[in-house]
C-alpha positions as CSV (number, residue, x, y, z in Angstrom):
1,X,-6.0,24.2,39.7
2,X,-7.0,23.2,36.1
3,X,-10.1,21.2,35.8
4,X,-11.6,19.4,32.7
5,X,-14.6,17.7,31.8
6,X,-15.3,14.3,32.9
7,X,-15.8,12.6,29.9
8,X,-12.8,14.2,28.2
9,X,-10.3,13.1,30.6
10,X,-12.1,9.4,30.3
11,X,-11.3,9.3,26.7
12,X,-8.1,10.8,26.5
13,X,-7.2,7.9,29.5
14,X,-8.4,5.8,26.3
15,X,-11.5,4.7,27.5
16,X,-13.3,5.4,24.3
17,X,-14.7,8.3,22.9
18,X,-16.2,11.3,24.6
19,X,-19.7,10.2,23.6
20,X,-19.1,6.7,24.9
21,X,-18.1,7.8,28.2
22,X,-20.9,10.1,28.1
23,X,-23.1,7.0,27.9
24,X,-21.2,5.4,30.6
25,X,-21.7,8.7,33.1
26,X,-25.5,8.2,32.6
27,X,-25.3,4.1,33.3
28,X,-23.3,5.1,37.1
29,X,-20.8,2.9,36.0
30,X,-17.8,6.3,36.9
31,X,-17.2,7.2,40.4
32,X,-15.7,10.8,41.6
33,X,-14.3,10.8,45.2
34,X,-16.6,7.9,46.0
35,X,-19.4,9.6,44.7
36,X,-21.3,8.6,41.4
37,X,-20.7,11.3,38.9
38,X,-23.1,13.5,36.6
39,X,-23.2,14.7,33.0
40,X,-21.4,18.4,33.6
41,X,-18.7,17.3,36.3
42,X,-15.0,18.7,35.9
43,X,-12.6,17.0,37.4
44,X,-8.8,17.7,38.3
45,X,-5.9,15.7,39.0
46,X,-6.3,15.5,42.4
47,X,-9.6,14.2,42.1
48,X,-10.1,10.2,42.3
49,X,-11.8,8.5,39.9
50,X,-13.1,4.8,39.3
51,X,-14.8,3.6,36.2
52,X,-16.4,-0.1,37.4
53,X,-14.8,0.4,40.9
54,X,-11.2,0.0,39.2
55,X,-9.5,3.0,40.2
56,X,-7.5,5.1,37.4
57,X,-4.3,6.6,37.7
58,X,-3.5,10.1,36.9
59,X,-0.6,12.3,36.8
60,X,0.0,16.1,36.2
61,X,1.8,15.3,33.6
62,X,-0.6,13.5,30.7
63,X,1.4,10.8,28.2
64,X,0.5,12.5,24.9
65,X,-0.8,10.4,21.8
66,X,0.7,7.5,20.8
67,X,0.0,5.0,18.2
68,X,1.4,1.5,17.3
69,X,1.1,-1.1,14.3
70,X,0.5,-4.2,15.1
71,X,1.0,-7.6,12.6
72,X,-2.1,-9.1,14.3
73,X,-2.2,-13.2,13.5
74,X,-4.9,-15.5,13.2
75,X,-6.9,-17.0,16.2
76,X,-6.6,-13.5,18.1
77,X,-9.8,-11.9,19.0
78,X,-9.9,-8.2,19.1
79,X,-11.3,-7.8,22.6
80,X,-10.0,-7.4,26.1
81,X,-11.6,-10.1,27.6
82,X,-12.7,-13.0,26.2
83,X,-15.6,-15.3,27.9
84,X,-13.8,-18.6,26.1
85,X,-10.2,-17.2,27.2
86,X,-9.0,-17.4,23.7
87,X,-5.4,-14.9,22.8
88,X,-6.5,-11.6,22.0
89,X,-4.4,-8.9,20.3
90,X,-4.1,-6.7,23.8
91,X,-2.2,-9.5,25.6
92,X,0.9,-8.6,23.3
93,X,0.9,-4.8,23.6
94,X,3.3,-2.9,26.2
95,X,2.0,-1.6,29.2
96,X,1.3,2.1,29.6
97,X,2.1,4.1,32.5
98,X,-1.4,5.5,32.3
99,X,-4.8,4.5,30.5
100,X,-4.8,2.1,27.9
101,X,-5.1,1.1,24.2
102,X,-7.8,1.3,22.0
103,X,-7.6,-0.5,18.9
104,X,-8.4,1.5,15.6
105,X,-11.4,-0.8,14.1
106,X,-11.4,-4.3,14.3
107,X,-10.4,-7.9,12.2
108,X,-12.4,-10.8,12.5
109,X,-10.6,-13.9,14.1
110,X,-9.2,-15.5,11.0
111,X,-8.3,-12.6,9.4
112,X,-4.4,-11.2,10.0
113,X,-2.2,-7.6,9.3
114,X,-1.9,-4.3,10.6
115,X,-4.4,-3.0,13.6
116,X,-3.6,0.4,15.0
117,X,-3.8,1.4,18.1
118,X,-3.6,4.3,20.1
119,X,-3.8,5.7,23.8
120,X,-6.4,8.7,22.6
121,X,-10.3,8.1,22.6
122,X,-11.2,10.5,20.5
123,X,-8.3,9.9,18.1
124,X,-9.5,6.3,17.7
125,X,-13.2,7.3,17.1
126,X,-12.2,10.0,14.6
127,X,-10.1,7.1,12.7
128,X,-13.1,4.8,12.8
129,X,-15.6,7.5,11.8
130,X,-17.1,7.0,8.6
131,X,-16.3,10.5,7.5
132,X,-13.0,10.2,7.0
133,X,-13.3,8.1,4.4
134,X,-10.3,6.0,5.2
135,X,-9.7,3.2,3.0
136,X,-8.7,0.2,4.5
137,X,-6.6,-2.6,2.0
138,X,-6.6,-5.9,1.9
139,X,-5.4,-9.2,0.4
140,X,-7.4,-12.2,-0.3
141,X,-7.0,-15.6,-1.8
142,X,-10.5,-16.9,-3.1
143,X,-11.8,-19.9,-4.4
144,X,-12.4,-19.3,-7.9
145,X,-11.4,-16.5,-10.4
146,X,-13.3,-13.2,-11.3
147,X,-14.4,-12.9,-14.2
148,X,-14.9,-9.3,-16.2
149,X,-18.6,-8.7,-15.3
150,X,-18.1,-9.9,-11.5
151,X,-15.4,-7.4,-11.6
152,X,-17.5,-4.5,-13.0
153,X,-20.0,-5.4,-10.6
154,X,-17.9,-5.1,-7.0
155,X,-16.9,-1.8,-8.1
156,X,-19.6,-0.2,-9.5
157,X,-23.5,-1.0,-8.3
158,X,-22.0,-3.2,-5.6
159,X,-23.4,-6.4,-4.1
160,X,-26.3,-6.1,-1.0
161,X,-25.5,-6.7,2.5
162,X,-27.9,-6.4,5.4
163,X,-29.9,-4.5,2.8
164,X,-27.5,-1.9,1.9
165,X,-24.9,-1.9,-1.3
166,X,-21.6,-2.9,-0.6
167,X,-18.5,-2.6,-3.1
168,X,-14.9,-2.3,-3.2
169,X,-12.8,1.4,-4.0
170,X,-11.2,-0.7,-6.9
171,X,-9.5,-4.4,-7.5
172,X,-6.1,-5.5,-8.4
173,X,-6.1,-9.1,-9.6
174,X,-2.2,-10.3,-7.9
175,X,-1.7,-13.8,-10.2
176,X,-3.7,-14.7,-13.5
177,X,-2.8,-18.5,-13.4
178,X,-5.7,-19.9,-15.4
179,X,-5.2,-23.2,-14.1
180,X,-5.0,-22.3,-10.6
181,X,-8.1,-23.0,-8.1
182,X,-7.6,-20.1,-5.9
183,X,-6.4,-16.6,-6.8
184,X,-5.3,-13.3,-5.0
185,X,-6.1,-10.4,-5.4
186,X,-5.6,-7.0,-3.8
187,X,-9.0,-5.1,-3.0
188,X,-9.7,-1.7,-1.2
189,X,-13.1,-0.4,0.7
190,X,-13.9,2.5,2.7
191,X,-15.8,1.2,5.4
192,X,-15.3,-1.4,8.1
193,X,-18.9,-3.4,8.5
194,X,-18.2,-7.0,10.0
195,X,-16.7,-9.7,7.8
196,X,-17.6,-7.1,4.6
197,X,-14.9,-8.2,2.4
198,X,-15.5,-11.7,2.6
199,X,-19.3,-11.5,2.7
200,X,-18.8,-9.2,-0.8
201,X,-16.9,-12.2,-2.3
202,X,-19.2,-14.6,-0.8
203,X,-22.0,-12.9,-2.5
204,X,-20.4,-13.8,-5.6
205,X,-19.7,-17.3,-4.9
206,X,-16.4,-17.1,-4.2
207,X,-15.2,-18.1,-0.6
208,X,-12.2,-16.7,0.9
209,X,-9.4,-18.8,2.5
210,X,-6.9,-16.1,3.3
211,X,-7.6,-12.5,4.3
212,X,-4.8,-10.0,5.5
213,X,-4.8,-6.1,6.0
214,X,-2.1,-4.4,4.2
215,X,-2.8,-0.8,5.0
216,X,-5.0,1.7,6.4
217,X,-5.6,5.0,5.2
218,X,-1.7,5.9,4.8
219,X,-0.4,3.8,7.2
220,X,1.0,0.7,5.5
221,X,2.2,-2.3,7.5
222,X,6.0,-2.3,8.0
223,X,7.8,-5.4,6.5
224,X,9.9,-5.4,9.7
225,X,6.8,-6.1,12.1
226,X,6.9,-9.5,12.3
227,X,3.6,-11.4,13.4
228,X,2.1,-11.0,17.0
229,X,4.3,-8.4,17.5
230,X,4.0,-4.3,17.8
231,X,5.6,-1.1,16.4
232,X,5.5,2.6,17.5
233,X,4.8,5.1,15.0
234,X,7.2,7.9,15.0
235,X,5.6,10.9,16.0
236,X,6.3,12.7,12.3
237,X,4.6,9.5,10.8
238,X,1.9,10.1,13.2
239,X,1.9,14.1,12.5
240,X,1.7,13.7,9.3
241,X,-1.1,11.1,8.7
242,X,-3.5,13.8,11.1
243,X,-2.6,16.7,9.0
244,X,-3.6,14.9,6.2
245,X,-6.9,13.9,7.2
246,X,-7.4,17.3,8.5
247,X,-7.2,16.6,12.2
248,X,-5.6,19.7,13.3
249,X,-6.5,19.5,16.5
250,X,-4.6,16.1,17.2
251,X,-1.1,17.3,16.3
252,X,-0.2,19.7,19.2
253,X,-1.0,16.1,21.5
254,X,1.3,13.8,19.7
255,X,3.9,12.8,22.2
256,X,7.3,14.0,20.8
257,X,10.6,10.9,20.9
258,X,12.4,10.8,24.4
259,X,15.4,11.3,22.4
260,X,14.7,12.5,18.8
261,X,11.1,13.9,17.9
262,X,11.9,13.1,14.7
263,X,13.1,9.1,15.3
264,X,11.6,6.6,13.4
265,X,9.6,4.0,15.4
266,X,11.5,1.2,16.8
267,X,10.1,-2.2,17.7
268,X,8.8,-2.5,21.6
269,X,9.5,-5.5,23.6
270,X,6.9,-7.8,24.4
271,X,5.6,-8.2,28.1
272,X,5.4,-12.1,27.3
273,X,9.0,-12.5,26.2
274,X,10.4,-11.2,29.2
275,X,12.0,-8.6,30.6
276,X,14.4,-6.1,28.9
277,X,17.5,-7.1,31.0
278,X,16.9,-10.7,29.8
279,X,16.0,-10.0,26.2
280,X,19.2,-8.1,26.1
281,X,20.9,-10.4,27.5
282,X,20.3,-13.1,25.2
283,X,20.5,-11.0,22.3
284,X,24.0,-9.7,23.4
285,X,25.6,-13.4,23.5
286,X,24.0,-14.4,20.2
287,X,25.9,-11.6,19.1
288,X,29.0,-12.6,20.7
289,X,28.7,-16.1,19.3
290,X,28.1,-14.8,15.6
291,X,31.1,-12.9,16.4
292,X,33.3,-15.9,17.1
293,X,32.0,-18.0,14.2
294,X,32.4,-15.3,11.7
295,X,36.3,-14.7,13.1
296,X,37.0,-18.6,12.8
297,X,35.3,-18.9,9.0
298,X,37.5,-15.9,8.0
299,X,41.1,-17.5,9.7
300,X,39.5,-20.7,7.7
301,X,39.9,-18.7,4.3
302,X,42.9,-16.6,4.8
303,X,44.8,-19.8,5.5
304,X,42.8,-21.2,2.2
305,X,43.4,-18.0,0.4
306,X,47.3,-18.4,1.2
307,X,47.5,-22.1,0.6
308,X,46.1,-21.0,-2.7
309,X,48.5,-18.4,-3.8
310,X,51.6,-20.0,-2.8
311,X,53.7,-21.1,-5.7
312,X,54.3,-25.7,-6.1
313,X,57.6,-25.6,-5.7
314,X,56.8,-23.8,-2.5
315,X,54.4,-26.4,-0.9
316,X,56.8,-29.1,-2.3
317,X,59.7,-28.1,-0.5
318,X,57.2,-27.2,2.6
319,X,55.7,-30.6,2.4
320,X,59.4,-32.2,2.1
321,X,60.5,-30.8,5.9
322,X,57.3,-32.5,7.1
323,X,57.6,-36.3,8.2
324,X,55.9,-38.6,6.3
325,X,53.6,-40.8,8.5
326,X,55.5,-44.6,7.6
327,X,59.1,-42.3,8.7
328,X,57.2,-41.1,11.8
329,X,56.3,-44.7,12.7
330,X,59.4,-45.9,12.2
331,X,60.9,-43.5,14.6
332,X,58.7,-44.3,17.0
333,X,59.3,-48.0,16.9
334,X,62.9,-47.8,16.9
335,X,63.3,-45.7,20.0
336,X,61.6,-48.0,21.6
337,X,64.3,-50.9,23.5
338,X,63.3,-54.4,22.2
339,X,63.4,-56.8,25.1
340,X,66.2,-58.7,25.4
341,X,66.0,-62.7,24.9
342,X,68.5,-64.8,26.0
343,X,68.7,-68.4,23.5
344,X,68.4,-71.2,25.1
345,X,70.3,-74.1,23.9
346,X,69.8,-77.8,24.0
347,X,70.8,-79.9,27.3
């Protein structure tokens, strides 16, 4: 039977990266058939393993990479468990049949937009790394407006941070309102320290009310992913973005479409909405119901449209065969029998 390294199978369960589970094979925090495990074991599929005493399920049969965008909102924390049991961006995310996601970088709690995730530890590490010089884009409003040498400066020598020089790939000023007390503009930077866009702008005196991520490397957030919700990446998009940043060895393990490898992503139900019988469900007699009220507006304008078109001498003679109302009541009140009084006369 195949075997493979511990700490590969660890991070393609999406654990983290090999080097991280490296780390946590040294700490005895992974298990083998009850046994704590050592730097050097291979492992097959047969073999049971725990990481924290939480056992992890394995099948012959490994779910191949898959990556989603995510229109992350603010007040969710990018964590899976949170002390102060505030939202975080995991609890809208579909379960996997195996392992689980990692999330590609992080955003700071008020900051919103597209976080990627994938199912791959080393895939996610690679993303984050440095060396791919990924630039991430964003959108911020600020207090205040740039002028040309604050400009020069946040893309050229850069502002200092922690006591190293931080500076933005270029910056696109969105609205030149001169009257206006905050502004937007469109920045881009390459690396992914904490709060580093903001601090950059707060070095310059300018405070930042609004921050969202509009892309990351070539993955640009789809207009159709509405807020707190998640989308797959179709496995082309997915192809395509590792052969760009020369990650050959990523492609062969991108998980092909159940129905069409070359599908676009479609939009995956969320766990907290409930389930996919019910979601159907209701969208199915929503459907029905716009169905209904688009049949009864068009009999409403046909019977307009024809009204319309008909000639006056038509809808004279039409409205001649109906009874008026006063000949209606008339009718009425004459088929009803008067009571019959009889005169009395005087004695």
């Amino acid at each position: 039977m195949d075997t493979e390294k511990l700490q590969k199978v660890l991070a393609a369960q999406g654990f983290g990266s090999r080097r991280g589970m490296e780390v946590w094979i040294t700490e005895g925090r992974v298990t083998v058939n009850g046994k704590k495990a050592s730097l050097g074991d291979r492992v097959s599929v047969r073999d049971k393993i725990s990481v924290d005493g939480a056992a992890i399920f394995r099948t012959e049969h490994q779910e191949g990479i898959q990556m989603l965008q995510y229109n992350k909102p603010e007040g969710e924390i990018c964590s899976h468990n949170d002390p102060k049991g505030r939202p975080t961006v995991f609890d809208n995310l579909p379960k996997l049949l195996s392992g689980r996601w990692l999330s590609v970088g992080r955003l700071d709690l008020n900051t919103t937009g597209l976080l990627l995730f994938t199912n791959n530890g080393d895939l996610a590490n690679k993303l984050m790394h440095p060396s791919t010089g990924l630039e991430r884009r964003y959108l911020a409003r600020i207090r205040g407006k740039l002028n040309q040498s604050e400009l020069e400066k946040i893309i050229g020598e850069g502002v200092e941070l922690d006591g190293k020089k931080a500076k933005f790939t270029d910056v696109i000023v969105v609205d030149r309102e001169d009257t206006a007390a905050n502004h937007w503009v469109e920045v881009g930077i390459e690396e992914g320290r904490n709060r580093e866009v903001r601090r950059i702008f707060e070095a310059l005196g300018h405070s930042v009310s609004r921050l969202k991520r509009i892309s990351y490397g070539d993955v640009t957030l789809m207009p159709n992913v509405r807020m707190g919700h998640a989308k797959e990446m179709a496995p082309l998009q997915i192809e395509k973005m590792l052969k760009h940043l020369s990650l050959d060895e990523f492609v062969s393990k991108v998980r092909p479409h159940k129905d069409n490898p070359k599908a676009k992503g479609k939009p995956l139900m969320q766990n907290s909405r409930g389930s996919k019988g019910a979601i159907a469900k209701s969208v199915t007699d929503k459907l029905n119901h716009k169905e209904q009220q688009a049949r009864k507006r068009k009999s409403r304008i046909e019977r307009a449209a024809e009204w319309s078109s008909e000639k006056p001498s038509d809808k004279k003679s039409r409205n001649s065969k109906r009874p008026s109302s006063a000949s209606k009541t008339s009718k009425k009140t004459s088929s009803k029998k008067r009571p019959q009084t009889r005169r009395r006369t005087g004695q």
